[in-house]
Structures are given as C-alpha cells and as structure tokens.
C-alpha positions as CSV (number, residue, x, y, z in Angstrom):
1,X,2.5,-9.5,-23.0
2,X,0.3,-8.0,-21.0
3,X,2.3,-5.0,-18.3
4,X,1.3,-5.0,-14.5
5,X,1.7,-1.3,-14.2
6,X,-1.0,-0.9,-17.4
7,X,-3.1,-3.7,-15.4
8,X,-3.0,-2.2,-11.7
9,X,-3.5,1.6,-13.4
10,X,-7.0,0.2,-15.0
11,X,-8.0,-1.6,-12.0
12,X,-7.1,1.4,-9.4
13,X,-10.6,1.9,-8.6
14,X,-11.2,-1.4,-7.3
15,X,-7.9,-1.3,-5.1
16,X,-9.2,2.2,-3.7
17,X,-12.4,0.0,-3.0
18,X,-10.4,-2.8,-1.4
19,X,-8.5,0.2,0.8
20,X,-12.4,1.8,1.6
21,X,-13.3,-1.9,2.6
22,X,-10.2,-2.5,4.8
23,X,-9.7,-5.8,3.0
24,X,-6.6,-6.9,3.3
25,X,-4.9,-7.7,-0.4
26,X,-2.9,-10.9,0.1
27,X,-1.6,-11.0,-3.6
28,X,-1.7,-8.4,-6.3
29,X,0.7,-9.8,-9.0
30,X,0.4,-10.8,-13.5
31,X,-0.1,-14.0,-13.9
32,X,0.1,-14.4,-17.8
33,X,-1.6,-11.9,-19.2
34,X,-4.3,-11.5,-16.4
35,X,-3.8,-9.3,-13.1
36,X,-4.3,-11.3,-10.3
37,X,-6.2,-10.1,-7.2
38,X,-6.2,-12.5,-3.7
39,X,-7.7,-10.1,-0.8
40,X,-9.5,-10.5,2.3
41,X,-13.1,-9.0,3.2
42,X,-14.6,-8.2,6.6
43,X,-17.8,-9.5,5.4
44,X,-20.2,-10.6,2.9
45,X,-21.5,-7.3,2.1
46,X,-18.2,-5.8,1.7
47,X,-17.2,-8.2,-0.9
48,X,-20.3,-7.4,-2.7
49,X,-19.2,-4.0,-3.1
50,X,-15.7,-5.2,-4.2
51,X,-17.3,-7.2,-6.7
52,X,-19.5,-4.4,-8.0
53,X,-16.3,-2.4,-8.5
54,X,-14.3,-4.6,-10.8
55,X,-17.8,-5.2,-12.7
56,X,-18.2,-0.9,-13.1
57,X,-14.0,-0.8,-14.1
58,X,-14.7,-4.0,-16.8
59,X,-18.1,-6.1,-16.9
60,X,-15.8,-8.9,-18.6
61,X,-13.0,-8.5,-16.3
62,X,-11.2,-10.8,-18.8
63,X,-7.9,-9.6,-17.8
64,X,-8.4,-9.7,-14.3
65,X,-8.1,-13.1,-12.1
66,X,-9.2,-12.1,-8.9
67,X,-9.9,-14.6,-5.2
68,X,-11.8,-12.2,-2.9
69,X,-13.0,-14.5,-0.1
70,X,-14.5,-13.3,3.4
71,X,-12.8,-13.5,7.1
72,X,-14.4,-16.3,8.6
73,X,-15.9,-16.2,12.3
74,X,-16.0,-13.3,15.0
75,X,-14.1,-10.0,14.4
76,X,-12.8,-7.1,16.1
77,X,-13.6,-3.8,15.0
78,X,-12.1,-0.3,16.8
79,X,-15.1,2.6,16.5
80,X,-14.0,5.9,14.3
81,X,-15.0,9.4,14.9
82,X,-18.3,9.4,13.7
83,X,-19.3,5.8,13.9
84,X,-22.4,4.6,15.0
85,X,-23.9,1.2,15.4
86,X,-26.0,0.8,12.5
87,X,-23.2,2.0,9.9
88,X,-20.7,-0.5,11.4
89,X,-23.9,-2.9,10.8
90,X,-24.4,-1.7,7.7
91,X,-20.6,-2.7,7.1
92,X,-20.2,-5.5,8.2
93,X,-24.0,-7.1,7.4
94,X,-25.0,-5.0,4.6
95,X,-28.2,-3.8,6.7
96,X,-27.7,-1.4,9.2
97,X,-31.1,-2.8,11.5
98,X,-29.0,-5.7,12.3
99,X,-27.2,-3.5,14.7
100,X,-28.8,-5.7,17.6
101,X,-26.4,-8.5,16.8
102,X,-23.4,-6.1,17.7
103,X,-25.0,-4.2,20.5
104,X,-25.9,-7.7,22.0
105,X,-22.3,-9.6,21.6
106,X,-20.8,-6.4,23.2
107,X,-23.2,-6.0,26.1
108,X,-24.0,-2.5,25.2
109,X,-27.0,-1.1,27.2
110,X,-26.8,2.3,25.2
111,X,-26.1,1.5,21.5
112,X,-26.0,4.9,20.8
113,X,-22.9,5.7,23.5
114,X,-20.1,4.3,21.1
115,X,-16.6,6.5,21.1
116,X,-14.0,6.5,19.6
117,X,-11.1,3.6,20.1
118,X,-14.0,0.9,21.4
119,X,-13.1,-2.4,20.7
120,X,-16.1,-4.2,19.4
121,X,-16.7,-7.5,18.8
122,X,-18.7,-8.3,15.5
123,X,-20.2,-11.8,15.7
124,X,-20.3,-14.0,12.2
C-alpha cells in the first residue's frame, strides 16, 4: 500500500512548482496506490512548466495521477516589486513580446510605469 507522506515527500518539487506558479491545488490526496494531483494554472505556459516538473521528479510518473487544467478567460493579476510587463507576459503567455496584449487591455500608455499593487487585467 502505497503511504501519502512517502508520495507527497517524492513529489515536493512539483508542489514547490505549483506554489512558484500560484496554481491553486484543488486536491492533493492517495488514490490507491497513486498520488493524486487536481490544481489550477494561470495559463498555458505555466502548466507547461508544471508538467516539466513532475516529468524531471519521475519521467513515468506511474505513481502519480495528476488533473492540471488552466483558468479559463480574463484574469486579474496584482504587479510585485520588481515586475515588469514582459515577465508577467512571459507568465502568463510563455513569451514575454506578447506584453502588448496586456499593456493594450489595461490602457497603459507607458508599459514600462507598472508599481507595485496594480491591478491588471490579463486577457485569455
């Protein structure tokens, strides 16, 4: 019988990514003898890097049953100290030259005057 503690101990790394991610885990739980995983990504690029993460910890992942789907439609995001438009692109799009898309659906006429605490929209 396979022990959650054992399970969630070998798959730490990929719950650190989850927490880098600011996915949200909606179940973390043994089901059988396989761990399973049900989380929330910001975006198709994050889920990516998710993914590569529970590849890197086991390529077979045969005791691992994981759901990681992405949040569909527009989302907010609040600007960190040391945020700028192209990294939150890079987030959220997986290329940080798509930081027109955000800069556009926020009417920002200086992309490069973010601070701290803005709200941004992020379009889908």
């Amino acid at each position: 019988m396979a022990d959650l503690n054992q399970l969630r101990q070998k798959y730490q790394p990929v719950l650190d990514v989850l927490q880098k991610e600011g996915a949200r885990v909606e179940a973390l739980d043994l089901q059988g003898d396989q761990l399973h995983l049900r989380a929330v990504a910001d975006s198709d690029a994050s889920k990516n890097r998710i993914w590569d993460a529970i590849k890197s910890v086991d390529p077979t992942f045969a005791d691992l049953k994981h759901e990681i789907v992405v949040q569909e439609g527009e989302r907010m995001y609040v600007v960190q100290p040391g945020d700028n438009l192209s990294k939150i692109s890079k987030h959220f799009y997986g290329d940080a030259n798509k930081y027109n898309k955000i800069a556009q659906a926020n009417s920002l006429d200086d992309p490069d005057r973010l601070k701290a605490g803005m709200q941004l929209k992020i379009p889908a």
